[in-house]
N, C-alpha and C positions, 0 to 999 in steps of 0.2 A: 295397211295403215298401222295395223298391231307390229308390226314386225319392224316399220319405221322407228317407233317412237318405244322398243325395244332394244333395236340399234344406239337410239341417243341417249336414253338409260342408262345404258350399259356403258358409251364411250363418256359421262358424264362419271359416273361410278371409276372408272378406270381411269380419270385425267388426277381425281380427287383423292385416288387409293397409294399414287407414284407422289404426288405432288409432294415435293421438298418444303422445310420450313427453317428458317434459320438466322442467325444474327450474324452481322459482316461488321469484324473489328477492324478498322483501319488506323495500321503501326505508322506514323508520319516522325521524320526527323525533324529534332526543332531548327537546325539550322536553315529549314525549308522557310521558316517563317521569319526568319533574319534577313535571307534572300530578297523574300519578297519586300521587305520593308526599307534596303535599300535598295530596291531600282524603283517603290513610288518617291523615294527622297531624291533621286535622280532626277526624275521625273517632274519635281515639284520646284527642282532650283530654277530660277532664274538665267535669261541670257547672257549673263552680264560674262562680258570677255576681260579678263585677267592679264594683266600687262607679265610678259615673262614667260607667260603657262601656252603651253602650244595649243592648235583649236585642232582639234580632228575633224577634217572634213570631208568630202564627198572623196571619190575617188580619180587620179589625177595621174600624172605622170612622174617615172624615176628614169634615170640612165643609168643603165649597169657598164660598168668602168672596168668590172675582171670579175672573174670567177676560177675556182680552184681549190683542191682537197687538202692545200698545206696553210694550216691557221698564219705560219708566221710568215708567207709572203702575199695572204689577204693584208696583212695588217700590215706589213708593210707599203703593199700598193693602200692600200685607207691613207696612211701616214702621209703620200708621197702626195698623193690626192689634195689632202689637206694642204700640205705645207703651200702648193701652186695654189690651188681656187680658194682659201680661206672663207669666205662667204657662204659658200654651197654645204649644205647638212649630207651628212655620210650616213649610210646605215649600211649595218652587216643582216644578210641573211642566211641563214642556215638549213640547205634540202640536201638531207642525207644523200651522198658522200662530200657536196659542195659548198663550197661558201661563196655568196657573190656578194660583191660591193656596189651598193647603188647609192645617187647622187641627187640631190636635189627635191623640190618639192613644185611640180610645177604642173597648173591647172591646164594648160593648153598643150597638144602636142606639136606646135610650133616653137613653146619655148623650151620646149626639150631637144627639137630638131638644131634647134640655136645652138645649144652647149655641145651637141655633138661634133658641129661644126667646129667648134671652140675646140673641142678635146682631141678632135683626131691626131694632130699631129704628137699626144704623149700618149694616149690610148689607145691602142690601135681596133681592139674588138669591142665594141658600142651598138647597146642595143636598147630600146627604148621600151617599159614596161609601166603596162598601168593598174594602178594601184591604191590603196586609200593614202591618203598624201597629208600631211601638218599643214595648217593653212599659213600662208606666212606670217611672219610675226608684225605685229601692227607698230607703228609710230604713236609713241605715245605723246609725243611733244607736239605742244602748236606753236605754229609760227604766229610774225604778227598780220598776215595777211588772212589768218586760217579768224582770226579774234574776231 
């Protein structure tokens, strides 16, 4: 029993003799607290949808129309894109060494199967990728049926 409570002594002696004591100053960037203040003002706006302003929304589908290492015949195919479908939104992306041209903003992969249909005959390589997508732009006019 002596020799127990010798034991705990000593390893109580020995926990208290190591034991560190010490103050922790924490260096914090203020832009850290700019950060945070705006994504709660994010956070606190309202849904209200903005005639004009695109809506980011879930994730959807694009069709890529060309890809290729030479800017000036991405942007020419974009151009050439445009001048035919006018309606459909373009975007370039950029994955080192490549640039592809994708087309359009569409929730279902039925209406991307649609345009590919549509495009085959000036596009020859189409391929359909999903991705976060612009939600389309709304109608801000009412009619008199809508009144």
């Amino acid at each position: 029993m002596k020799t127990i409570l010798t034991f705990i002594g000593c390893l109580f002696l020995f926990t208290t003799a190591f034991a560190q004591k010490g103050e922790v100053t924490v260096i914090k960037d203020p832009l850290i607290d700019s950060l945070i203040a705006k994504r709660l003002q994010v956070y606190k706006t309202s849904g209200e949808v903005k005639p004009g302003k695109p809506i980011v929304s879930a994730y959807g589908y694009r069709v890529q129309i060309f890809y290729g290492s030479d800017r000036r015949e991405v942007f020419s195919e974009q151009a050439r894109f445009k001048g035919l479908y006018p309606k459909y939104n373009t975007y370039l992306v950029y994955k080192e060494p490549n640039y592809y041209v994708r087309v359009g903003d569409f929730r279902t992969r039925l209406e991307a199967q649609r345009l590919i249909n549509e495009l085959r005959p000036n596009f020859p390589t189409l391929f359909i990728f999903r991705e976060k997508i612009n939600a389309p732009s709304l109608d801000t006019t009412t009619s008199n049926d809508q009144k």
